[in-house]
C-alpha positions as CSV (number, residue, x, y, z in Angstrom):
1,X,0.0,0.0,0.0
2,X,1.4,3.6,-1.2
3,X,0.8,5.9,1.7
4,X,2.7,8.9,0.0
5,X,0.0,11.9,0.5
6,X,-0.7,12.9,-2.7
7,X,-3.0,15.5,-3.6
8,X,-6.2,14.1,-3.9
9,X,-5.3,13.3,0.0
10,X,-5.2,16.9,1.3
11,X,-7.3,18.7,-0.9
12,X,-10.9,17.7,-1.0
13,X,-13.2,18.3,-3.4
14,X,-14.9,20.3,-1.1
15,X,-13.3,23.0,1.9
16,X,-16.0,22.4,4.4
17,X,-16.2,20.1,6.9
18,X,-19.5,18.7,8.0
19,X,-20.2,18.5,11.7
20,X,-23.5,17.0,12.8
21,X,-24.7,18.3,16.6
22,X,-26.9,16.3,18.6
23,X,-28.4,17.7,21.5
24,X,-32.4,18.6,23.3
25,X,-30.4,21.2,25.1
26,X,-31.4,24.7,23.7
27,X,-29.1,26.5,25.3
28,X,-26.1,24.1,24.4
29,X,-27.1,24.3,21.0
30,X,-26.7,27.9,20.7
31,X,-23.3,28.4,22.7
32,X,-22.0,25.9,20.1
33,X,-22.7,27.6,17.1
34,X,-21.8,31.1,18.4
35,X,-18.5,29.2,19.3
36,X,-18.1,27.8,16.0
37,X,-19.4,30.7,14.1
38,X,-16.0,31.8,12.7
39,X,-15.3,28.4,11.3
40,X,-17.9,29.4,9.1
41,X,-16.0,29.5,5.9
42,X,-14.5,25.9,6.6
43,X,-17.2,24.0,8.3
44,X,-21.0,23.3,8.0
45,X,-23.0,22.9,11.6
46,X,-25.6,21.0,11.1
47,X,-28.2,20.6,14.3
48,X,-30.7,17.8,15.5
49,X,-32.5,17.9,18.8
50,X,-33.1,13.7,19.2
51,X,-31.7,10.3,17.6
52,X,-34.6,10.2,15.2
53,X,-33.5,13.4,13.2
54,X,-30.1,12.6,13.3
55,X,-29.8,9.3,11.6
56,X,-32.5,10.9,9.3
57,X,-29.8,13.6,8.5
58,X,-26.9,11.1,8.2
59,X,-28.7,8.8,5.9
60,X,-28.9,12.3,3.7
61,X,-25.2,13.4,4.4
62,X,-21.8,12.0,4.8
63,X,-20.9,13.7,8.0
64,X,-17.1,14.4,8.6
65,X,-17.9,14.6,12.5
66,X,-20.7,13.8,14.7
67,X,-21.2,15.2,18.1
68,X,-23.8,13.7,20.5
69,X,-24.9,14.4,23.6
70,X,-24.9,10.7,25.3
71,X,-27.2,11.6,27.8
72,X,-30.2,11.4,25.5
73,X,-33.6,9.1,27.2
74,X,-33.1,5.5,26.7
75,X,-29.7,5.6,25.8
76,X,-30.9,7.1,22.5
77,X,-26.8,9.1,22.1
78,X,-25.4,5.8,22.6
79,X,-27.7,4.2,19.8
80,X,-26.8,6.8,17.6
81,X,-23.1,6.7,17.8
82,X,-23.0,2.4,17.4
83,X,-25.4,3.4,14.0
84,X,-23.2,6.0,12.7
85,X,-20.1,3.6,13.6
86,X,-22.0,1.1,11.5
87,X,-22.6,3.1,8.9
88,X,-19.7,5.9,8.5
89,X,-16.9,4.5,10.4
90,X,-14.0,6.7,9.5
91,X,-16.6,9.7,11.0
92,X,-15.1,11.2,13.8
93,X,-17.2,10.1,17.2
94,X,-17.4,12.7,20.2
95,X,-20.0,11.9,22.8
96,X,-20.9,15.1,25.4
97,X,-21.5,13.3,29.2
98,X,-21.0,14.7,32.5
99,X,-18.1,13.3,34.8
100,X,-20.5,10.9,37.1
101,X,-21.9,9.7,33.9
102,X,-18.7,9.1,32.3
103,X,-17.7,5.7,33.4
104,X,-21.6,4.4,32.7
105,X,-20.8,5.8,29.4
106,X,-17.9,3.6,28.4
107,X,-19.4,0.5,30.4
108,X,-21.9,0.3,28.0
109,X,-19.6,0.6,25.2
110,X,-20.4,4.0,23.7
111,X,-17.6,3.9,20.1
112,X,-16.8,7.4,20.9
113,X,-13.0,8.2,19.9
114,X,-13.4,11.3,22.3
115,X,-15.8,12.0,25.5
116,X,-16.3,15.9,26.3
117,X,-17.2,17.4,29.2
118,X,-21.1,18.5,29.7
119,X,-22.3,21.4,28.9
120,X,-20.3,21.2,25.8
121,X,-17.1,23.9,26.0
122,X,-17.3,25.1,22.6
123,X,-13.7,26.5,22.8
124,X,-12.7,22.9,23.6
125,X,-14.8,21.5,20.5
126,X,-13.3,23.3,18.4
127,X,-10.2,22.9,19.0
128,X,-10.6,19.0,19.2
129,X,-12.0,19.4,15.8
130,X,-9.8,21.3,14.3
131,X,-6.7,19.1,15.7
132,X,-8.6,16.4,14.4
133,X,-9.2,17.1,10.9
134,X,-5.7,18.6,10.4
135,X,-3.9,15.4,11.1
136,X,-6.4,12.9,9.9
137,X,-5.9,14.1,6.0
138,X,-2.5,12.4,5.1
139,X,-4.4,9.4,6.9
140,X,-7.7,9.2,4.5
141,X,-6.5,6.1,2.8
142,X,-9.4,3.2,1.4
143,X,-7.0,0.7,3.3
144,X,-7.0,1.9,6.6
145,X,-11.2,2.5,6.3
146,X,-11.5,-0.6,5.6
147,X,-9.3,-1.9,8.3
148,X,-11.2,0.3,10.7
149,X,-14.7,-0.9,9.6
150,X,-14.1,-4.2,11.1
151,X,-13.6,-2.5,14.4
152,X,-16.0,-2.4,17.2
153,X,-13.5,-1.6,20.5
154,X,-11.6,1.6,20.5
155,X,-9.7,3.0,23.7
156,X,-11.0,6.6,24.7
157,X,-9.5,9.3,25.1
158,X,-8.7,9.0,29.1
159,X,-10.4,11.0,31.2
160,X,-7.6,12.1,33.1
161,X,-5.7,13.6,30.2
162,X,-8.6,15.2,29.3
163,X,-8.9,17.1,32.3
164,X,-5.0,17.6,32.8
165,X,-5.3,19.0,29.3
166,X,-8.2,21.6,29.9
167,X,-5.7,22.9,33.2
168,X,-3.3,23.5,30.9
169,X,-4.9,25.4,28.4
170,X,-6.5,27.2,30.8
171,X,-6.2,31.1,31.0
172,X,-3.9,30.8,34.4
173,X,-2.8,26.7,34.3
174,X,-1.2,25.7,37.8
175,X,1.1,23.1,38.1
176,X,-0.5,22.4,41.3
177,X,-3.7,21.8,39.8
178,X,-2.4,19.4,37.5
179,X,-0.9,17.5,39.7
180,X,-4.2,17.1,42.1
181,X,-5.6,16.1,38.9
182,X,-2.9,13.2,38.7
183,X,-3.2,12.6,41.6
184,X,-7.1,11.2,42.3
185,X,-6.4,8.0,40.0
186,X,-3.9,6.2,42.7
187,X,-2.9,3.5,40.2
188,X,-1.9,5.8,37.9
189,X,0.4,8.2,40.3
190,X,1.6,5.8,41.8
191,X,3.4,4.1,37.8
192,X,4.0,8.0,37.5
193,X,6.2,8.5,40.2
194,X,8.3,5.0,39.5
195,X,9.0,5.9,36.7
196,X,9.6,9.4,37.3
197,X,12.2,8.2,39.8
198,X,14.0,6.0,37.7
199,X,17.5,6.1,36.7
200,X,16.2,7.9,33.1
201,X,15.6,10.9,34.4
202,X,17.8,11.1,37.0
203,X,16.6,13.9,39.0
204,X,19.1,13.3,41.7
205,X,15.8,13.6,44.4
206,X,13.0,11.8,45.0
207,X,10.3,13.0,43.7
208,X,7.0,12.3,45.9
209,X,3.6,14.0,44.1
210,X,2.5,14.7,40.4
211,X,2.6,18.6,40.9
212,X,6.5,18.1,41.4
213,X,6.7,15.7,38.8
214,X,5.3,18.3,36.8
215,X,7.3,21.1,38.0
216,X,11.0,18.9,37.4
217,X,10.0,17.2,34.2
218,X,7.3,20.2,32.7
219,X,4.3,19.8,31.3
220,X,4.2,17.8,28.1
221,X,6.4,15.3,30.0
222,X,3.8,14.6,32.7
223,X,1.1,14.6,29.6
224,X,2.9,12.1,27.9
225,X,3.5,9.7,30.9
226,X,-0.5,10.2,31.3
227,X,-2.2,9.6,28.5
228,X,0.5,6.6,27.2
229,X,-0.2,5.0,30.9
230,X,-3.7,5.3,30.7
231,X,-4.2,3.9,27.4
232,X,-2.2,1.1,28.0
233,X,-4.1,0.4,31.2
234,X,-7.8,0.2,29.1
235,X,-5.9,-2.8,27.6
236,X,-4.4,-4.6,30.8
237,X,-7.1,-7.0,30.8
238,X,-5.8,-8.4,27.6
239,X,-4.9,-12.3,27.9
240,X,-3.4,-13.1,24.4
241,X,-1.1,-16.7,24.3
242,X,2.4,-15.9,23.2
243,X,1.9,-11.9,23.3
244,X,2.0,-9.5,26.4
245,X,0.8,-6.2,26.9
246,X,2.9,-5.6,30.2
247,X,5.7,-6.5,27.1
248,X,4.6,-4.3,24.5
249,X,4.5,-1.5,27.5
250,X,8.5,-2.1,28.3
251,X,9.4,-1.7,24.3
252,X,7.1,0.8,24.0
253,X,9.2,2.9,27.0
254,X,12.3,2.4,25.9
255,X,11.4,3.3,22.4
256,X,10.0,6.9,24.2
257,X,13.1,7.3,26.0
258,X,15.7,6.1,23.3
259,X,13.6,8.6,21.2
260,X,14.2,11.7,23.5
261,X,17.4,10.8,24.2
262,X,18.4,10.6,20.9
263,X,16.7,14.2,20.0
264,X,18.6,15.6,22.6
265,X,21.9,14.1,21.3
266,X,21.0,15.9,17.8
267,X,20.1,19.1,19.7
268,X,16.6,19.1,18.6
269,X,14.0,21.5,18.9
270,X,11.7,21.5,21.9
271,X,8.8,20.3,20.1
272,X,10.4,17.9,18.4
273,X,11.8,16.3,21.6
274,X,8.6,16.0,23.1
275,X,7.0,14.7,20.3
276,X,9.3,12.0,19.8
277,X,8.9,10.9,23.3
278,X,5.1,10.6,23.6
279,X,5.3,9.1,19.8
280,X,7.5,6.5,20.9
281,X,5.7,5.4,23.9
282,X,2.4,5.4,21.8
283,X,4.0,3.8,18.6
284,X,2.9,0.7,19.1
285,X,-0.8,1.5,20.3
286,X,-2.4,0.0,17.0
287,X,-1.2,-3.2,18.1
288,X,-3.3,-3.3,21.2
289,X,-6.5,-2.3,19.2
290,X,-6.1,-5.4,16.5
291,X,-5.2,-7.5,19.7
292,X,-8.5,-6.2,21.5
293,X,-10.6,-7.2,18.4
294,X,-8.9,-9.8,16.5
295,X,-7.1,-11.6,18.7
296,X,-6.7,-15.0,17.3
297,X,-5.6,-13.2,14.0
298,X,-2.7,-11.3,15.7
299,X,-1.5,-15.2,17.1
300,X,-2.2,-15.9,13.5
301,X,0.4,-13.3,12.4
302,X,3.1,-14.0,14.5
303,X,2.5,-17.7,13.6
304,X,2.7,-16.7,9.9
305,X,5.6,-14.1,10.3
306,X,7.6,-16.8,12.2
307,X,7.0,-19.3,9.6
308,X,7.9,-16.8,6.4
309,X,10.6,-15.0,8.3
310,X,9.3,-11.4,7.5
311,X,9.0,-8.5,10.1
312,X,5.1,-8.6,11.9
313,X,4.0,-5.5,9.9
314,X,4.9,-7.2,6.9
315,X,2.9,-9.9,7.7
316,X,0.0,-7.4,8.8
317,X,0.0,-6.0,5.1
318,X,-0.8,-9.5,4.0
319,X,-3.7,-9.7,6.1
320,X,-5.4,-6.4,6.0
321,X,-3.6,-4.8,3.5
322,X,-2.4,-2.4,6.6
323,X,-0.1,-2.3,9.6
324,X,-0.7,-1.2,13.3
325,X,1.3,1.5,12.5
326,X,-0.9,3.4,10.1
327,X,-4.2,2.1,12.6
328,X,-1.9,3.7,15.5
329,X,-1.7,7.3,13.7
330,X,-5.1,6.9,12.5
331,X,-6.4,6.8,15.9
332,X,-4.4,9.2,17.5
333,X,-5.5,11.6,14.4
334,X,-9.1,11.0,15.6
335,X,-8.0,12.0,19.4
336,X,-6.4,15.2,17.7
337,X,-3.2,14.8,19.1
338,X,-0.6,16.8,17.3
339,X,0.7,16.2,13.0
340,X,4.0,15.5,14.3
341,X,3.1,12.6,16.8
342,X,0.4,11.2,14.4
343,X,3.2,11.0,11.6
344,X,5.9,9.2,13.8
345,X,3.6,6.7,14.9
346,X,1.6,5.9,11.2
347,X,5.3,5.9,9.3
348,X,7.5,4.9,12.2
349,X,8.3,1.3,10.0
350,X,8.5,3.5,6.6
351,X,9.5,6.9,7.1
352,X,10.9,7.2,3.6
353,X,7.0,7.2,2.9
354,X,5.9,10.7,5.3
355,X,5.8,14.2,4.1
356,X,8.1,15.4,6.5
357,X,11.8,14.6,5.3
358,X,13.8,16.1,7.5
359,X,14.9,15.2,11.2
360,X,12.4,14.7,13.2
361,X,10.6,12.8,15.9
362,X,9.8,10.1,13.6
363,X,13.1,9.8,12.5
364,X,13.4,9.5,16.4
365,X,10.7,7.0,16.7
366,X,12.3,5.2,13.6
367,X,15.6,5.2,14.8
368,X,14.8,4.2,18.3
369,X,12.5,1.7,17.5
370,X,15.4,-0.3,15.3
371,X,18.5,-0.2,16.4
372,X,18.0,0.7,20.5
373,X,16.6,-2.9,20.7
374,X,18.2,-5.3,22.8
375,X,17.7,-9.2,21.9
376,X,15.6,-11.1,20.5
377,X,12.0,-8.8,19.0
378,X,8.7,-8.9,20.2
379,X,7.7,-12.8,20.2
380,X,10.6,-13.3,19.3
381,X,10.5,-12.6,15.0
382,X,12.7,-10.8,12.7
383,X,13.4,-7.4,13.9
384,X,12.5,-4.2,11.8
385,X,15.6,-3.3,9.6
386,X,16.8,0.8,9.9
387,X,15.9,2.5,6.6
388,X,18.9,3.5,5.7
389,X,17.9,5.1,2.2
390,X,15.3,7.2,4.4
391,X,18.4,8.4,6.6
392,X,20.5,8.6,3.3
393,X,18.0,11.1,1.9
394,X,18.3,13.0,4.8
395,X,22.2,13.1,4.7
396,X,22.4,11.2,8.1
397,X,23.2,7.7,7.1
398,X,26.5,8.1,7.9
399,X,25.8,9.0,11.4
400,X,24.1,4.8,12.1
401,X,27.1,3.7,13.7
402,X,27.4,7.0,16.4
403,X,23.6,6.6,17.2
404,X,23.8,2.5,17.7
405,X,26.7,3.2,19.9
406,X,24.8,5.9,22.0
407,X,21.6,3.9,22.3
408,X,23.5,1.0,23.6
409,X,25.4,3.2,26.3
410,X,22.1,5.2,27.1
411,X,20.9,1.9,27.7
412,X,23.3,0.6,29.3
413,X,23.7,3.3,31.8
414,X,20.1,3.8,32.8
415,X,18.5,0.8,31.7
């Protein structure tokens, strides 16, 4: 499959996006479309006030986005997002609930790819959308639609993150507030601070509660450790013969660190440092949705990769005519995490293949995820070559040897 963005990729036919917004609350409805009225020119806001009107309006329109207010009698919102799923699956899902509500929500399986707070913050919306739509364009391949199509279970964006993301954008953001934030899900402070206190970051203190974690390591570090812990904790249940989440977690980490460390040996830029850390600990995330919903065909694809001696992704392609990697960016494009992060993590096996061809955190991410592995691979199959035309085309190939070298001591020392 070609995924070089061509420019029937990024220039639609049309310049308007069309939102559908489902809600019976009059006042909601307006604040939304005085928020959104100077997206005029680029989006269309359509309304409905029930279920019925809006699947009447999406059997009459393809709708780039739906928004639905999932607290609609008789679990009407949730219908209505399972229908449009059904029907329109690469349609971007964003379900309004209020916080006590939230966990009823996803118990019931609502296939949101976002949850929003209640009343709906239309600042917030739009900038979800408008992340969301930018990064999803080099992604609009038939391929990955299809691949998506057969998917019913997608992890949400976490709740946490959410919040610890509105704190941040807000007017005054506290570090102390984020860290409280952290700080009410237990589990997930306590895998914060061990591995904010490992030998990686080397802080040369220990570091007891999320606001100082936050304070030593800033902000997009503590966002990153967040949302990539909390994500791989909606999949912890996951009992798969031969395959290991808590496994795919470790590689996953030292891919994230390798990737910042390595950024930082090139004297990258801020954003790309980030972004290769939070790409790299996320890379992988598309293999924990095909695990969640095709289980026996990921032991199928190991079984098969093992037997022809190809890399897993290669074997993936023969299956679904995709990889994890491009399912992983996909996603993430639908959470409307930055272009950066969602192009390291779709390309990260064939960056030669990404817009961006210069150094950058998928280059990182790529890097990282080839040679700073030690041993055997995952399941033990034929690890992922480097590209070393990609690196050739950006003039680096002849720096392989110094970045082996540096992964292995950077492992080495800190493990």
């Amino acid at each position: 499959m070609d995924l070089t963005p061509s420019s029937t990729d990024t220039a639609p036919s049309s310049p308007q996006r069309l939102i559908l917004f489902v809600s019976a609350d009059a006042q909601e409805v307006v604040n939304v479309q005085s928020g959104l009225e100077d997206m005029r020119s680029k989006w269309s806001l359509e309304v409905a006030q029930d279920a019925t009107s809006a699947v009447a309006s999406s059997q009459r329109k393809s709708f780039d986005a739906v928004v639905v207010d999932l607290l609609l009698p008789n679990s009407a919102g949730v219908g209505l997002l399972k229908e449009i799923m059904e029907r329109s699956p690469d349609t971007l899902r964003i379900g309004l609930t209020t916080a006590p509500e939230r966990q009823a929500i996803q118990a019931v399986g609502a296939p949101a790819h976002q949850l929003l707070s209640k009343p709906c913050d239309p600042k917030a919306l739009k900038a979800v959308l408008a992340r969301a739509f930018a990064s999803r364009d080099f992604l609009a391949h038939d391929q990955i639609k299809q691949l998506v199509a057969g998917i019913s279970s997608l992890p949400v964006l976490p709740q946490v993150y959410t919040e610890l993301m509105q704190e941040l954008k807000s007017e005054e953001p506290s570090l102390e507030r984020a860290g409280r934030i952290v700080a009410k899900d237990m589990a997930l402070t306590a895998k914060i601070l061990s591995l904010v206190n490992s030998a990686f970051f080397g802080l040369g203190r220990t570091i007891a509660h999320p606001s100082e974690a936050a304070m030593f390591l800033g902000t997009e570090t503590l966002k990153a450790l967040v949302l990539s812990l909390q994500v791989f904790s909606q999949f912890s249940h996951l009992k798969i013969p031969d395959w290991s989440v808590e496994n795919l977690w470790k590689h996953s980490w030292a891919t994230g660190v390798l990737a910042k460390r390595l950024c930082e040996f090139e004297e990258a830029d801020r954003t790309a440092t980030d972004e290769a850390f939070i790409s790299g600990l996320l890379h992988d995330v598309g293999k924990l949705v095909l695990a969640a919903n095709y289980p026996g065909k990921l032991q199928d694809n190991v079984a098969q990769a093992r037997q022809k001696n190809i890399t897993f992704w290669e074997q993936e392609y023969a299956s679904y005519n995709a990889s994890h990697a491009e399912l992983g960016g996909y996603l993430l494009s639908k959470w409307g995490l930055p272009a950066g992060v969602v192009e390291a993590v779709a390309f990260h096996h064939r960056p030669s293949q990404a817009r961006r061809q210069s150094f950058s955190a998928l280059t990182a991410v790529h890097v990282a995820n080839t040679l700073g592995k030690k041993g055997p691979s995952e399941c033990h199959l034929i690890p992922q070559p480097v590209d070393v035309d990609y690196l050739r085309s950006l003039g680096l190939h002849e720096r392989v040897d110094g970045w082996k070298q540096f992964l292995s001591d950077s492992l080495e020392k800190r493990g």
